[in-house]
C-alpha positions as CSV (number, residue, x, y, z in Angstrom):
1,X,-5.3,-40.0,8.5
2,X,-2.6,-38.5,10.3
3,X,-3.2,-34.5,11.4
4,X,-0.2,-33.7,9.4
5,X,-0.9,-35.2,6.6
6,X,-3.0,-33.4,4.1
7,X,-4.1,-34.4,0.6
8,X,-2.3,-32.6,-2.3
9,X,-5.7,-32.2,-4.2
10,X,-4.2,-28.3,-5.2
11,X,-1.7,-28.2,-7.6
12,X,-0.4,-24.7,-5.9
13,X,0.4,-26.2,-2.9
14,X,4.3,-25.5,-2.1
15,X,4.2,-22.6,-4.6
16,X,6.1,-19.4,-4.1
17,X,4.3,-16.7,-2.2
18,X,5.5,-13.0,-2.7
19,X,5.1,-10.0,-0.4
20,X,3.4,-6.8,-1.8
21,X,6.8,-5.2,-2.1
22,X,8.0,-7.9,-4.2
23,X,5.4,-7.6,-6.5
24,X,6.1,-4.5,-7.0
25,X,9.4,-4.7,-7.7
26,X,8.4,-7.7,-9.6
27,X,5.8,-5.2,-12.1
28,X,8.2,-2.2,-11.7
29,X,5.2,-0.4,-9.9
30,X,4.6,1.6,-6.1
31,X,3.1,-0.7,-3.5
32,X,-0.3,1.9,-3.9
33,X,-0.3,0.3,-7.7
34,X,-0.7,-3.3,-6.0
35,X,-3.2,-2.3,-4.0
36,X,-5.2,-0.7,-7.0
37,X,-4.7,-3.9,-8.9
38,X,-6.4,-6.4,-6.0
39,X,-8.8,-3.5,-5.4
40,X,-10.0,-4.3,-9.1
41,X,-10.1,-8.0,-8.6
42,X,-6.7,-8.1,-11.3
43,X,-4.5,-9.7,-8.7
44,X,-5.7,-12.0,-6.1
45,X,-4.2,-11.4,-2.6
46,X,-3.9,-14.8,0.1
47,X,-4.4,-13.8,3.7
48,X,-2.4,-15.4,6.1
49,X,-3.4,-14.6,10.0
50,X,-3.2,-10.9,8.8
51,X,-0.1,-10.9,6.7
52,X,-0.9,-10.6,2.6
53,X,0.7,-12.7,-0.1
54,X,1.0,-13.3,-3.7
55,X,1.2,-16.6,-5.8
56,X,3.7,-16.4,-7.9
57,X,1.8,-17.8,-10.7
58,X,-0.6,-14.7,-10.8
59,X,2.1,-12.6,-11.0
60,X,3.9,-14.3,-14.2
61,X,0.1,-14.6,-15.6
62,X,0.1,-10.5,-15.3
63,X,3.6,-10.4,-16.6
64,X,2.5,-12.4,-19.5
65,X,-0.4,-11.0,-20.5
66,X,-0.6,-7.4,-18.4
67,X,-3.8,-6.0,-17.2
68,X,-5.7,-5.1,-20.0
């Protein structure tokens, strides 16, 4: 296998990954509101050497059903 080749084996590969600050604006919330919301294990956060992300998918699956 070539080392740049990779088996697409998750079906979120290529998806959409959002900065806490587009979350927010996405939820109409503060940044701090975020934070609270991977804090409680409602939103899960990707690390990236350092930098944090968002899959888009978790964030329509909050808009859709909200955090209740």
């Amino acid at each position: 296998m070539n080392p740049l080749e990779f088996q697409d084996t998750d079906s979120t590969v290529g998806e959409k990954l959002l900065r806490k600050k587009d979350v927010a604006r996405l939820l109409a919330c503060s940044v701090r509101m975020v934070e609270r919301l991977v804090a409680a294990g409602t939103l899960t956060a990707v690390k990236i050497r350092g930098a944090v992300r968002f899959r888009s998918s978790d964030i329509e699956q909050i808009m859709m059903k909200g955090t209740t």
